[in-house]
C-alpha positions in Angstrom: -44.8 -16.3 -6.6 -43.8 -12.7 -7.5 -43.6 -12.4 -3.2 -41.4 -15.4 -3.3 -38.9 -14.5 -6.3 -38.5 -10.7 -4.4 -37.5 -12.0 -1.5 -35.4 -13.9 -2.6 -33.6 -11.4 -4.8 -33.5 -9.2 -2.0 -31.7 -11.8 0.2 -29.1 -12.3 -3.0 -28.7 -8.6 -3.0 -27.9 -8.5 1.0 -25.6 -11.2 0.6 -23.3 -9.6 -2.6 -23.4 -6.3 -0.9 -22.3 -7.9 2.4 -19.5 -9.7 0.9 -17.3 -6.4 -0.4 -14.3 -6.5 1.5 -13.5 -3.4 3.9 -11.0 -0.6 2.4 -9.0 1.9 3.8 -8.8 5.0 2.3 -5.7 7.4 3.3 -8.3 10.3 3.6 -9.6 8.8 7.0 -6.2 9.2 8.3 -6.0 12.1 10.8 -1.8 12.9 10.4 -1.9 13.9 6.7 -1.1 17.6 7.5 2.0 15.8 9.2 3.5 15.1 5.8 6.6 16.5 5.6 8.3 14.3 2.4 8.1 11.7 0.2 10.4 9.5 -1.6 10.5 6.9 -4.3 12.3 4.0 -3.2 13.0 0.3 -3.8 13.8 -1.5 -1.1 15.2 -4.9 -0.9 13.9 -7.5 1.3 16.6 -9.9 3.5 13.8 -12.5 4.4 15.1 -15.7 3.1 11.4 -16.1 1.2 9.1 -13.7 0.6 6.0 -15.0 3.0 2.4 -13.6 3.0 0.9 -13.7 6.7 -2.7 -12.8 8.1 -1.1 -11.5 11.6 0.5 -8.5 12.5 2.6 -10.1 14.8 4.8 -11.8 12.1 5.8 -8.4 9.9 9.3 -7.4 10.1 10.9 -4.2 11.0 12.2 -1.9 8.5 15.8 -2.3 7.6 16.8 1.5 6.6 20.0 -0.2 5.1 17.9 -2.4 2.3 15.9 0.7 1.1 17.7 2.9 -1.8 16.1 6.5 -2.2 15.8 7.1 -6.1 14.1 10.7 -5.9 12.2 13.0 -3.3 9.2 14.6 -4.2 9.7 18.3 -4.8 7.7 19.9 -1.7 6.1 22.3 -4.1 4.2 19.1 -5.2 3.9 17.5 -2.0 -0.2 18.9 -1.4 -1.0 17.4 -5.0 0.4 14.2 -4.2 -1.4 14.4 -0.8 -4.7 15.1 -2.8 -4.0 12.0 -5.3 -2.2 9.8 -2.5 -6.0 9.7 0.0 -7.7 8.5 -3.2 -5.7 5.0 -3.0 -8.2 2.2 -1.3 -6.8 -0.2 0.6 -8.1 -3.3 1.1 -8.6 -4.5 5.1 -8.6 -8.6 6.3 -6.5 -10.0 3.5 -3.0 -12.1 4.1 -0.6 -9.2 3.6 3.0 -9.8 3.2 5.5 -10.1 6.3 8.5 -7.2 4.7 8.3 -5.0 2.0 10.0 -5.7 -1.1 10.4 -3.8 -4.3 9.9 -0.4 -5.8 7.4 2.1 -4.0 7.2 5.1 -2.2 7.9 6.1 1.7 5.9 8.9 3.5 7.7 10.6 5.8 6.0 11.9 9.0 7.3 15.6 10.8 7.8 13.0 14.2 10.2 10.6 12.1 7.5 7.9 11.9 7.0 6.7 8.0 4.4 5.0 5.9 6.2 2.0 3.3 3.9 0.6 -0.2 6.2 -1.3 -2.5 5.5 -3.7 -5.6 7.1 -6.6 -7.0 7.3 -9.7 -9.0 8.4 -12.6 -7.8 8.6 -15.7 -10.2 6.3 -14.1 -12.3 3.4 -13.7 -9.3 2.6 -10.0 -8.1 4.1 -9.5 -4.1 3.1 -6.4 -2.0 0.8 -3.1 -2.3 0.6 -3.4 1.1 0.7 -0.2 3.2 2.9 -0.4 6.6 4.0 2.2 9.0 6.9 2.2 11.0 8.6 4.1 14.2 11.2 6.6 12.9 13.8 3.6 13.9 12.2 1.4 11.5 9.9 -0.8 14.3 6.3 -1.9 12.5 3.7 -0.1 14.1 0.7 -0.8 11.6 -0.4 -2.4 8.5 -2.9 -0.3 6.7 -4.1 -3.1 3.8 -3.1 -4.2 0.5 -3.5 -1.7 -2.5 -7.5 -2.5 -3.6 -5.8 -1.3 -7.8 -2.2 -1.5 -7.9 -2.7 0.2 -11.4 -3.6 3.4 -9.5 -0.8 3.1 -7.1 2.1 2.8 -10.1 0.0 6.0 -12.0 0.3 7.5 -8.8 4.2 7.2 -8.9 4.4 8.0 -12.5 3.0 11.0 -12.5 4.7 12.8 -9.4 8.1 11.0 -10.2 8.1 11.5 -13.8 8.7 7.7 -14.2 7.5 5.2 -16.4 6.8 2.1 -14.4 4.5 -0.6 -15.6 2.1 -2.9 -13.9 4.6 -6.4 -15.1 7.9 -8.3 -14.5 10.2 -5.1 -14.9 9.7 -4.5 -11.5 10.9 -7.2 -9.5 13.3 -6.6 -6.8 
């Protein structure tokens, strides 16, 4: 009986471990020391609805014109927020959103290439976290995943941008 009930724990175990989603974390990411700026942004989406997607193949370019650049991050700051920044899990495999849409950041590459993570709310429903980089003329190249704690992501912004966002409705695009 005792044989019996172990077993079966340890096949319960297997199967909870086995069923934590896969996340990305920034500090895998071999171009870090290719930072060369960061900027706090909103950017505002054209896409007649905002749609969530589970392909690659339907996210939109970046539209430079629909993105407003509210600060840059002092460069004297830019290897703390590098240091906080590859803390940030993403999670892998989920329906991501097809634009971004919101307020966020942008990480700019030295080649022109950038990385995009905005928030929003739309009719009351959280929309985006995801992280997406483009081509230096705004084409999609990659999505990374969705922010695994958006909390982290707006402390993240707080802190280095001396702002005082909060994780509700104030920040809907």
């Amino acid at each position: 009986m005792k044989k019996t009930l172990f077993k079966f724990s340890l096949a319960f175990f297997l199967i909870l471990v086995g069923c934590d989603p896969v996340e990305y974390h920034f500090y895998q990411n071999g171009r870090n020391d290719e930072i060369v700026s960061v900027d706090l942004i909103s950017y505002i989406s054209t896409a007649e609805s905002l749609i969530v997607t589970e392909s690659e193949d339907e996210i939109l370019d970046f539209e430079e014109d629909n993105m407003e650049i509210h600060a840059s991050l002092d460069p004297s700051q830019l290897e703390d927020f590098i240091d906080d920044f590859i803390q940030l899990g993403f999670f892998v495999g989920f329906p991501f959103a097809i634009t971004q849409n919101g307020v966020g950041i942008r990480i700019n590459y030295d080649n022109g290439d950038f990385i995009v993570i905005t928030y929003c709310f739309v009719d009351g429903e959280f929309y985006g976290g995801d992280a997406m980089q483009y081509h230096h003329d705004g084409t999609f190249l990659h999505h990374y995943g969705g922010l695994s704690w958006t909390q982290s992501f707006i402390d993240l912004i707080n802190v280095h941008f001396d702002t005082d966002y909060e994780l509700e409705e104030e920040a809907v695009a």
